[in-house]
N, C-alpha and C positions, 0 to 999 in steps of 0.2 A: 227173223226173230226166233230165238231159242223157245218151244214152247213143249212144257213138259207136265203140267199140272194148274189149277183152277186155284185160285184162294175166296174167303168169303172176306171184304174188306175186315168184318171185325177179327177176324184172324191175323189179317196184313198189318190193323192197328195193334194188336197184342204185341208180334212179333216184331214193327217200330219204335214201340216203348221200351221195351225189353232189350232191345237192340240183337234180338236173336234171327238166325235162319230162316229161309220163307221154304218151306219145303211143303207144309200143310197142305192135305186134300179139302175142296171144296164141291160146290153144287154146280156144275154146266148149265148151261143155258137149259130152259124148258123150250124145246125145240118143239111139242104138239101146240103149246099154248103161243108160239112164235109166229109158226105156219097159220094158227086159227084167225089170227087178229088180222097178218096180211091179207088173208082170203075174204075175210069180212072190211074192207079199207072200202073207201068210198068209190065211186065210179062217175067220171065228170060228163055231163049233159054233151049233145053234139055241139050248140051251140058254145060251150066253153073250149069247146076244143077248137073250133073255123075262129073263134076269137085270137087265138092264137097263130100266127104261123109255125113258131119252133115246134108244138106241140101236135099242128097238123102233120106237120114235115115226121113228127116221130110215129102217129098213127096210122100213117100213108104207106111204111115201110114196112110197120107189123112189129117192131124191135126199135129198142132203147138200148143206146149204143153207148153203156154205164164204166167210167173211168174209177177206179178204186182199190182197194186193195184187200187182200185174204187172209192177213197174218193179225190182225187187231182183234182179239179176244171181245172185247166189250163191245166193240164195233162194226166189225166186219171179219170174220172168219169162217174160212171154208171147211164143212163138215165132210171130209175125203170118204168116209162110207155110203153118204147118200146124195155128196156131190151138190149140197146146198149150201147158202153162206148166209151167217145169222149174226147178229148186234145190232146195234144203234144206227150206224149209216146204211148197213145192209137192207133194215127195214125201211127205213124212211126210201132208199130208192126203191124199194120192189111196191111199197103202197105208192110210189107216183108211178112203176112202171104201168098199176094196175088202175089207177086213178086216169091215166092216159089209153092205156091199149084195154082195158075190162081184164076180166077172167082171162086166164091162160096167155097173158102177154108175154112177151119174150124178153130178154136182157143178153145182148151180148158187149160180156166182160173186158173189158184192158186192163192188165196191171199198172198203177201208176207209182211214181216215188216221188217224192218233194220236188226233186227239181224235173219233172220230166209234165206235170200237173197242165202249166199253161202249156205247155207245147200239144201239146194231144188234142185241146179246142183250140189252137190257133190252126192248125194242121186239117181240121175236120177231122179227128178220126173219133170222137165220140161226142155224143151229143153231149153230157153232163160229166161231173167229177162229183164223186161224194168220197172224201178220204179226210176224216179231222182236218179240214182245208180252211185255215186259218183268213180271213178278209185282212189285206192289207190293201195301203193305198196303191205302192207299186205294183201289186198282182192284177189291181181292179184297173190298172192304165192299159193292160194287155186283155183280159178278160172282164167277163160280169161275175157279179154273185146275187145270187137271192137266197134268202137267211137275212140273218141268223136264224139259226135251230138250235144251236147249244154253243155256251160258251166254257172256257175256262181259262187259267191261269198257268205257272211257267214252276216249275219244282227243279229239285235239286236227288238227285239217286245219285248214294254213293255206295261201297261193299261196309257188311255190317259192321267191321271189325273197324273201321275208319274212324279217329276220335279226334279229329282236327275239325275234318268240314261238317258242322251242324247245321247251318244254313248258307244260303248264296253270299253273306255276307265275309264268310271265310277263303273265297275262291284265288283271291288276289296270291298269284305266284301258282297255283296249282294247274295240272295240267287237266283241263274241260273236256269232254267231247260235247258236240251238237250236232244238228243235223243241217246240212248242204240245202239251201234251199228253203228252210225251215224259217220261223222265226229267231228260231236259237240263239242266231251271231248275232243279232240286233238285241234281242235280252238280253244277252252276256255284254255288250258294249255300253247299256246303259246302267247296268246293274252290278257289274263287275268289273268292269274296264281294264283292272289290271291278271285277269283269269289269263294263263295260255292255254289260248280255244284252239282245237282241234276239230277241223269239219268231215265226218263222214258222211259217205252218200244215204246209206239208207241207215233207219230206225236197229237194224240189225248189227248194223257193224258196230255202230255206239256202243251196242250193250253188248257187245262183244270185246269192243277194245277196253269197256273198265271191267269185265271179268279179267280179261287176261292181264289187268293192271301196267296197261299204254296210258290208263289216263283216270283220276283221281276221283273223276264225277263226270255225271253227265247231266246237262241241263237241256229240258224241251218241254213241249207242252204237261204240266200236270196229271193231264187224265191219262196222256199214253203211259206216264211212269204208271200210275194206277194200275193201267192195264199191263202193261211189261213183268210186276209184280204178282199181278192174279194169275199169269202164266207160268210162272216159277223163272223166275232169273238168274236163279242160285241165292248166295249169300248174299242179297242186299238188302239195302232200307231207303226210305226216304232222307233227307237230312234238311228239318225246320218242316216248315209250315210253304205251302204255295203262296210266290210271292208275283208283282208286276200288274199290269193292266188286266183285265176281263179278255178275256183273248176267243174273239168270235167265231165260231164255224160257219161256213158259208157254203153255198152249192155253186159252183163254176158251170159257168156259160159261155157260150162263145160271146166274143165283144158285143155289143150292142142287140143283144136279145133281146124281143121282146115274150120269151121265157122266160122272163126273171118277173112280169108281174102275175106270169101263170102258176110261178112254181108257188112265189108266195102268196096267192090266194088258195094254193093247196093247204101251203102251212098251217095257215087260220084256219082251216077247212079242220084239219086232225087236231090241232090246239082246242079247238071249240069244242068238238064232240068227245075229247076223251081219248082219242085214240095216241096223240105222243104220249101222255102219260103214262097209259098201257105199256108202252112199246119202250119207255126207260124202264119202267118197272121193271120189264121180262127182262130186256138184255142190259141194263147194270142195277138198279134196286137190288133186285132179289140175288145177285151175284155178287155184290159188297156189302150185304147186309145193312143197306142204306133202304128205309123206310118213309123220308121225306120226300115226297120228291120235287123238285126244282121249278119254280116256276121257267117259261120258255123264256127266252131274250123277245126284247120289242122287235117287230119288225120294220124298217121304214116303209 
């Protein structure tokens, strides 16, 4: 992912309407007030932990063996001067690494990409995946989830100057990208059916093949366009409004976890006391200039 500058959303909204450039400077993440909230996260009883096996198996070792990715502005990006990585999934993993192992727990990292996701917990090589990891049925046949923790919906990024595609509903005949792995091709086939979809592997190449104008649009989850945008993209916009199902984030497990009723008693554990809220505020609220903020999705 090309990432060259910050936007505040009401800026990215100005320059939507407008149909002008996203070049504008914005606010970075509050990285002390990021760091303060994880170090203050809750710390789970031993008894919740021997409740657990996946969660024993993670305290036994000293390290949380975190599947995810560095390049997602809102959600998980790596801060290369101090070698931390702050957003939305980043936090949620480091308060359960810390909810799990206390003070000073460890995390070691794997990069993951849409299609490589289940393979990493079929494989064993990491205990969890936190990467805007969509819940579908065929991922949940291969792996678990516990989540949701945040949902969203499916958009349409095209280059500003574009006066054909306003929303998904124009796509029929134009050339798409999506992403390999993704939800993407299953949105585009109910939603557009007659788009020629183009599948790249990673979030990067997408918005690389419609700068270099290979491909007309690109459709994937909403929040990433969001964040794609807050990083400077170049000349793009959104085109219409986020359309399609509630589309869930979820935390990947190995198959049949019973992690998955640990993780989600953590979830309730930070919904309840304030702490997700905090912790959208810091890493997108106050970064999109978005001041509501969201209630959590149900959890089953």
């Amino acid at each position: 992912m090309s990432i060259k500058s910050i936007l505040k959303f009401n800026v990215v909204a100005l320059a939507l309407v407008s149909g002008g450039s996203l070049f504008a400077q914005g606010t970075p993440i509050n990285a002390a007030a990021f760091d303060a909230l994880v170090a203050q996260g809750p710390v789970a009883d031993a008894a919740a932990i021997a409740s657990s096996t996946w969660a024993s198996k993670i305290k036994q070792a000293g390290t949380l063996r975190l599947g995810g990715t560095q390049t997602s502005n809102l959600f998980s990006l790596l801060n290369e001067k101090d070698g931390k990585m702050r957003g939305f999934d980043a936090g949620l993993a480091q308060l359960l690494t810390r909810y799990i192992l206390g003070e000073g727990g460890k995390i070691q990292f794997t990069q993951v990409s849409s299609s490589t996701r289940e393979q990493v917990l079929i494989n064993d090589q990491v205990d969890m995946v936190f990467a805007t990891y969509s819940i579908t049925p065929a991922r949940a046949e291969k792996i678990s989830f516990a989540g949701p923790y945040y949902t969203s919906q499916a958009g349409v990024l095209v280059k500003s100057n574009n006066k054909t595609v306003q929303s998904h509903n124009d796509l029929a005949g134009k050339r798409v990208a999506t992403q390999a792995g993704s939800t993407g091709p299953a949105i585009l086939a109910q939603y557009a059916p007659k788009a020629v979809v183009q599948e790249f592997q990673t979030h990067q190449e997408a918005l690389d093949g419609l700068r270099q104008g290979r491909v007309e649009a690109y459709v994937t989850d909403h929040t990433l366009l969001l964040n794609a945008l807050s990083l400077g993209t170049g000349d793009a916009k959104l085109a219409g409004a986020p359309f399609g199902a509630q589309d869930p984030y979820g935390i990947g497990l190995p198959k049949g976890s019973d992690g998955v009723a640990f993780v989600n008693a953590f979830l309730k554990k930070i919904e309840a006391d304030g702490t997700w809220a905090k912790l959208w505020t810091i890493s997108i609220g106050q970064r999109t200039g978005s001041t509501a903020v969201p209630a959590p999705p149900a959890i089953p």
